[in-house]
C-alpha positions in Angstrom: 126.3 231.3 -7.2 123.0 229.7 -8.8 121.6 226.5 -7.2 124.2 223.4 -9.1 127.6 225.6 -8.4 126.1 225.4 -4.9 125.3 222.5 -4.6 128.8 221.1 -6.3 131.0 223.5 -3.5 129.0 222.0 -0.5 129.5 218.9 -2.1 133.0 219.4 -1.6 132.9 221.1 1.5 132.0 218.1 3.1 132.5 215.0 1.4 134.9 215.4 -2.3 134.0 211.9 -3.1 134.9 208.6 -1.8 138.5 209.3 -0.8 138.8 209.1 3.0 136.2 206.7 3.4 138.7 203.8 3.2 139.6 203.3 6.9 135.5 202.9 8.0 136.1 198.8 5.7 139.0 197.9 8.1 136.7 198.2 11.3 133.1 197.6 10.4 133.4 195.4 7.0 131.5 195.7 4.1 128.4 195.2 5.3 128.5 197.5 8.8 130.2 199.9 6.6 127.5 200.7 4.1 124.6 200.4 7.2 126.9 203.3 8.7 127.0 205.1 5.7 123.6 205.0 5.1 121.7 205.3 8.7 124.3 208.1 9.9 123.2 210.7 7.0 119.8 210.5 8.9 120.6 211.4 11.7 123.8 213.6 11.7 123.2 214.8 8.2 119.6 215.2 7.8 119.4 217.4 10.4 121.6 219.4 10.0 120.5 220.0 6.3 117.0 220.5 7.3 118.4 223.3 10.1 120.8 224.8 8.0 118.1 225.2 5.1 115.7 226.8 7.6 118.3 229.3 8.8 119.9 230.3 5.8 116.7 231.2 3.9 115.5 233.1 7.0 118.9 235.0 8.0 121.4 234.5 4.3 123.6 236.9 5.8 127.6 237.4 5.1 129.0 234.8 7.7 126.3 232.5 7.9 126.3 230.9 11.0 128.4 233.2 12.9 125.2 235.7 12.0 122.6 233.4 13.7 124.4 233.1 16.7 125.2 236.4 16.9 121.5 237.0 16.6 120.2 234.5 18.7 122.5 234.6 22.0 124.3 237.9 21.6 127.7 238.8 20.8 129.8 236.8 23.0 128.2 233.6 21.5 128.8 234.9 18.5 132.5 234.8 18.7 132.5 231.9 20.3 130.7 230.3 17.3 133.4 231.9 15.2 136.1 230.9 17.2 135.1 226.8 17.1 134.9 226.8 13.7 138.3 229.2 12.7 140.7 226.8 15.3 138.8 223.5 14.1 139.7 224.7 10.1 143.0 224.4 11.5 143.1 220.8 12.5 140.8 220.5 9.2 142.9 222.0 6.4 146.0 220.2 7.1 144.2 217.1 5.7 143.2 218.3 2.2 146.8 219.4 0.8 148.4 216.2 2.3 145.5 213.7 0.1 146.7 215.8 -3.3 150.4 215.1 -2.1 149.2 210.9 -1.6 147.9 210.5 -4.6 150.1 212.8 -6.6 153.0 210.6 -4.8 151.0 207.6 -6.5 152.4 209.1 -10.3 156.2 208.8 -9.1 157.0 208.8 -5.9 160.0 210.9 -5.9 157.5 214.1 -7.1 156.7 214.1 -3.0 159.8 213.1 -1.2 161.2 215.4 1.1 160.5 219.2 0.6 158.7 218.7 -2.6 155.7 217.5 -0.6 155.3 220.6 1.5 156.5 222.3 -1.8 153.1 221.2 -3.5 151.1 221.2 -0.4 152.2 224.8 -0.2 151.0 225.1 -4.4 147.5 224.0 -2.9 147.1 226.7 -1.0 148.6 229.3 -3.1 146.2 228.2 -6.3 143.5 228.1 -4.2 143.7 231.6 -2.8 144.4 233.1 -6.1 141.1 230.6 -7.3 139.4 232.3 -4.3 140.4 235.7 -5.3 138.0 235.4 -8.8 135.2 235.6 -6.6 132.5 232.6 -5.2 130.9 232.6 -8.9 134.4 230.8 -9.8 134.3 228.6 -7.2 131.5 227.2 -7.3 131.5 227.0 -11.2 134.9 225.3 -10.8 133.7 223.3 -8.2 131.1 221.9 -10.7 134.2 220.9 -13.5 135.9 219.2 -10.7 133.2 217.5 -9.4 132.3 215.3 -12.9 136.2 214.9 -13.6 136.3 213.5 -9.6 133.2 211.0 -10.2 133.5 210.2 -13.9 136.2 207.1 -12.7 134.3 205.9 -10.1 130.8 205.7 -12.5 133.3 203.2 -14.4 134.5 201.4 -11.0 130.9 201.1 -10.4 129.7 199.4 -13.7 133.0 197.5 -13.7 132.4 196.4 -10.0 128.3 195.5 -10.9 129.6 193.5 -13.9 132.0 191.5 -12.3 129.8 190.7 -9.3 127.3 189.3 -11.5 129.4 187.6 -13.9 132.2 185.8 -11.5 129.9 185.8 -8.5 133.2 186.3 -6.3 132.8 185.5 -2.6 132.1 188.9 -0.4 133.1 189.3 3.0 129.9 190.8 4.0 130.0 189.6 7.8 133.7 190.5 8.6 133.0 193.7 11.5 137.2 194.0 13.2 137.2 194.3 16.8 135.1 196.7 19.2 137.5 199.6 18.6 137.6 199.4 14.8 134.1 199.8 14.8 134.3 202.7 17.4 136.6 204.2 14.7 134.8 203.5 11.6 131.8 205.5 13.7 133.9 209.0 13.7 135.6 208.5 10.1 132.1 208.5 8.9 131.1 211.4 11.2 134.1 213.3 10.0 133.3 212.4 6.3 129.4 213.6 7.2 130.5 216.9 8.8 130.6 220.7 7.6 127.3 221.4 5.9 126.7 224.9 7.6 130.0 225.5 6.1 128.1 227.0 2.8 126.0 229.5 4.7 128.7 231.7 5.0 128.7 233.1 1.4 124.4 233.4 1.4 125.0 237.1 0.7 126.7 235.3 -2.6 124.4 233.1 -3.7 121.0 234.1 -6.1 117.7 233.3 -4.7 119.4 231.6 -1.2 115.9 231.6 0.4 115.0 228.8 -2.3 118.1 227.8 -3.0 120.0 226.9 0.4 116.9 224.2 1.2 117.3 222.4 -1.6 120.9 222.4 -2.1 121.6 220.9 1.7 119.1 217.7 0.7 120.6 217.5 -2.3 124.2 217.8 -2.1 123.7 215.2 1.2 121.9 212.9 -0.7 124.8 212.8 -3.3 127.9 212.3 -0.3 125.3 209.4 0.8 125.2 207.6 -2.6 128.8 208.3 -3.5 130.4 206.6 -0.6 128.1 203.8 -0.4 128.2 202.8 -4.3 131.8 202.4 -4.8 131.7 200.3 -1.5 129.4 198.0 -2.9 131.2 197.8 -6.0 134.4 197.2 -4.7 132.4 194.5 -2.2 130.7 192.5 -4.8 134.0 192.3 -7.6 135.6 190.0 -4.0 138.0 192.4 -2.6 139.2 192.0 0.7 138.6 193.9 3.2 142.1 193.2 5.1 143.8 194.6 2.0 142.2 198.3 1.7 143.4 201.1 3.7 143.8 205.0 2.9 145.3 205.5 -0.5 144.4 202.5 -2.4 140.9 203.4 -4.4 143.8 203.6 -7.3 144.8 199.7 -6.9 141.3 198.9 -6.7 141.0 200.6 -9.9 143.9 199.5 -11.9 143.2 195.5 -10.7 139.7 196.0 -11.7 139.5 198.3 -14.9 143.1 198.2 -16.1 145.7 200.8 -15.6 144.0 203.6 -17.5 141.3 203.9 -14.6 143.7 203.7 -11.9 145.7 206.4 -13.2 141.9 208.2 -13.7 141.0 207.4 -10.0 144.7 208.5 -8.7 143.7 212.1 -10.6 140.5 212.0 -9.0 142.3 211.9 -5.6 144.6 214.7 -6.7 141.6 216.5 -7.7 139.7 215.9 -4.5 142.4 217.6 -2.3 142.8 220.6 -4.3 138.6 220.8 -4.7 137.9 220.5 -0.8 140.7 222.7 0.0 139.4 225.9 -2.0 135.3 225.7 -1.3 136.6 225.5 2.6 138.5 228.6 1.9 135.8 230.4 0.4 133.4 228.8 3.6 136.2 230.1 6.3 137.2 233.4 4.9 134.0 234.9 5.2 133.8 234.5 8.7 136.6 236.7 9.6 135.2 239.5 7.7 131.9 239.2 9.4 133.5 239.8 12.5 135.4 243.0 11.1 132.2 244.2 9.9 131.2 243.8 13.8 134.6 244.9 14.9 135.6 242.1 16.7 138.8 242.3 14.3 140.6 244.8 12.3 138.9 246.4 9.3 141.4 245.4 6.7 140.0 242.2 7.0 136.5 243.2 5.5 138.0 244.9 2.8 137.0 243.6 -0.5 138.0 243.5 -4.4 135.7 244.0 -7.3 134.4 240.4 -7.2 133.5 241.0 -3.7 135.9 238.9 -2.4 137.3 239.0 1.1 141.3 239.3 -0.1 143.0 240.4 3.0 140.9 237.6 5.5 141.7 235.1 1.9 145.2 236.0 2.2 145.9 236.2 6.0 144.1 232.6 6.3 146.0 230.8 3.7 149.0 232.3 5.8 147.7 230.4 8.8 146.8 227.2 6.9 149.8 226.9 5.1 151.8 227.5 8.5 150.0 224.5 10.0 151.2 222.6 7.0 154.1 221.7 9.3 152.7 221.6 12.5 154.4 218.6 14.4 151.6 216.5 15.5 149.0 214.2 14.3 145.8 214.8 13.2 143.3 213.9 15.1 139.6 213.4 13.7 138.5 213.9 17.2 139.7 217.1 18.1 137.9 218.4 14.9 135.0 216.5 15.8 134.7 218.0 19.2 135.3 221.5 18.1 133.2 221.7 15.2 130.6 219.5 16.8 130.6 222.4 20.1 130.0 224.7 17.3 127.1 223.0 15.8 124.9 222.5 18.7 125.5 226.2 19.2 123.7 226.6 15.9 120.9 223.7 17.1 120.2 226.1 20.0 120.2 229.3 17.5 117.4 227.5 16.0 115.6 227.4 19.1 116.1 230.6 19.8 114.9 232.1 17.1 111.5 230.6 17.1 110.9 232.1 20.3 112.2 235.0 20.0 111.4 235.7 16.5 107.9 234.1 15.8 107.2 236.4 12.9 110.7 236.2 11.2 109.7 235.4 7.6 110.8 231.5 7.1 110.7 230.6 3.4 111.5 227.2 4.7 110.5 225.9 7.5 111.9 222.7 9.2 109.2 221.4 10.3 106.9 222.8 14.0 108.3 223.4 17.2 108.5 220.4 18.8 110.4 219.4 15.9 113.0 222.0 15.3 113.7 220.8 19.2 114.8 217.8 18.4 116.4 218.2 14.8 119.5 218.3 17.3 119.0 215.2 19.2 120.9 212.8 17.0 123.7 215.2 16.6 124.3 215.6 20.4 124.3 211.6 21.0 126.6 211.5 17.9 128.9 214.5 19.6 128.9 212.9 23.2 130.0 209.3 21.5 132.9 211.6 19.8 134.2 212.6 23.4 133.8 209.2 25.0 135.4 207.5 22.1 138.5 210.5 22.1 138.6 209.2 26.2 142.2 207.6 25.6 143.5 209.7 22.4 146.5 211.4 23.2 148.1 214.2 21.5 152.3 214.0 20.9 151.8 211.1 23.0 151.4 212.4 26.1 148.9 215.0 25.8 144.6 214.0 26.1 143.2 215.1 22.7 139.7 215.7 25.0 142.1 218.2 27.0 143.3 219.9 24.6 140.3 220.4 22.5 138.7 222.0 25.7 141.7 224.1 26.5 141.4 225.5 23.1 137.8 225.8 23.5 138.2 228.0 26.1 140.5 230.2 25.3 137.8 231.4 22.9 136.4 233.7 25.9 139.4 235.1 27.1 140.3 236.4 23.5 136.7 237.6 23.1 136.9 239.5 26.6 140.1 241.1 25.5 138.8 242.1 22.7 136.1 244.1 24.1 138.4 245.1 26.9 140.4 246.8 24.3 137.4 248.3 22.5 136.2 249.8 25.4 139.1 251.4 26.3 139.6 252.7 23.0 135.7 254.4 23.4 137.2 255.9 26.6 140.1 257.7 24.9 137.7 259.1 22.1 136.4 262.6 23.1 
């Protein structure tokens, strides 16, 4: 991939436009809303980019982050690092297929009733394996198409939205912020919207020139989710609609009531688009990871084997398996269990960083985030951001009953028991060798 596919799939592998946002209006108003959006890409995204950049150029290695851990605290760190991310796609995955289904369902509702919404959330995940199969080059060239079709309606929305603010001068409910809770909430939406930019380090082996190219895409493609959440907020703030009125799934009204039905109908594709977009640059991200670790024989060799794009295609195939099986998993959800796993993941990667300056002072850094002092606290703002997650997920339950906190740890930690079996096995099978 050269630098604008990248940029385009990490654009999608974390944010894939405005849709989502939605929910952060109904707790923090228009005006906490857009100070969110704008103050937390400073200090969750920022730093992240600038680590990421550093790490990718020095190490752009198959696997990406799984590599630097590996690297930095050994093997069973490693896996652990591996593990996080592989059971938080699950939690993640679920989401993308079920926003194509919403807004598809926004055409004619009877095209999702019943089966036929797992029936298309299941054609998600088939297209986007066989879109996977072509090779990163495709994705991230296709991730470039569907990133102008995606935005082109909400440019519109925006002039529309600019025009009508300054021509009818409606009245904005700047000041309205919900209760304590909704704010609490509107926090992690926009930390969940924020999250996943190591995901594009996995496919550096992929990418031409990643020691120049990996710096600048993580700034760039964070300053683009920044702007595209926060201008179609203040559009859809300054043409007077309320915030009481907005919830998940309703860009489209916005649309139609402000530009006609034409750009409803375009935004409504857009949303379509968005699920299908997010859903294959993830898989390219994820599928890389379990061929790493085949490579390193922590799983079975089939899974590194690759076709003549240099694709993956047993880990592609055996993952979309596993994603399309948690299609129907029966619970909710929850932002927070993803927040905590992935989040557990990335302070690994913060202390990688670490690491790695001292142990390896003369590693050649083509970028360089800054001295020591402040690749120390690059992770700061993340780890405040990641303990608020876990207090705020204090009374979340899971099937009702169950503490998302609890159960996020409990599959944390059955990371090292897998990992320890693992090598249990392996050394067994070294015994039995002659």
């Amino acid at each position: 991939m050269r630098l604008l596919p990248l940029i385009a799939a990490t654009y999608f592998m974390v944010a894939g436009g405005p849709y989502g946002i939605e929910d952060i209006l109904g707790g923090a108003g228009y005006e906490r809303a857009i100070v969110i959006l704008a103050v937390l890409p400073l200090i969750w995204s920022l730093p992240t980019a600038l680590m990421i950049g550093e790490l990718a150029s020095a190490i752009p290695a198959e696997g990406g982050y799984y590599v630097w851990v590996r690297r930095a605290l050994g093997p069973f760190w490693g896996f652990q690092e591996a593990w996080l991310s592989l059971t938080a796609s699950v939690f993640d995955m679920a989401i993308y297929p079920a926003i194509f289904v919403l807004y598809l369902g926004q055409f004619h509702a009877a095209l999702t009733i019943g089966w036929r919404g797992y029936g298309w959330s299941l054609a998600v995940v088939a297209l986007s394996c066989l879109w996977n199969l072509r090779g990163a080059t495709a994705v991230g060239e296709g991730s470039m198409g569907l990133f102008v079709a995606l935005l082109a309606p909400f440019a519109v929305f925006l002039a529309l939205g600019l025009w009508h603010g300054i021509t009818f001068h409606p009245a904005v409910q700047w000041g309205r912020s919900g209760t304590a809770g909704g704010l609490s909430t509107a926090v992690l939406v926009a930390m969940w919207n924020f999250m996943g930019w190591d995901n594009a380090s996995t496919v550096a082996a992929e990418v031409e020139d990643p020691q120049r190219n990996y710096p600048r895409a993580m700034v760039m493609a964070a300053g683009l989710a920044a702007v595209t959440y926060i201008l179609p907020l203040l559009a859809l703030a300054l043409s007077g609609f309320s915030v009481a009125s907005f919830s998940t799934g309703d860009w489209a009204g916005a649309a139609a009531k402000l530009g006609g039905p034409a750009l409803g109908l375009a935004v409504v594709v857009g949303g379509v688009i968005c699920g299908v977009g997010m859903f294959n640059a993830l898989m390219m991200s994820y599928t890389r990871l379990p061929m790493a670790m085949a490579e390193d024989g922590l799983l079975p060799a089939a899974l590194a084997r690759r076709n003549r794009y240099g694709v993956p295609w047993v880990s592609v195939l055996v993952c979309g398996a596993g994603w399309a099986l948690a299609l129907r998993l029966p619970f909710e959800r929850l932002i927070s269990i993803d927040l905590i796993l992935y989040g557990s993941s990335l302070l690994l990667e913060f202390l990688a960083l670490i690491v790695l300056r001292v142990r390896e002072p003369q590693l050649e850094r083509p970028f360089k985030a800054g001295n020591m002092t402040a690749a120390c606290l690059l992770g700061v703002g993340p780890a405040v951001l990641i303990g608020y997650a876990l207090y705020a997920a204090r009374d979340e339950k899971l099937m009702g009953s169950v503490p998302a906190i609890t159960f996020a740890a409990v599959v944390a930690l059955v990371g090292p028991l897998v990992y320890w079996a693992i090598e249990a096995r392996r050394r067994a099978a070294d015994v039995r060798v002659p």
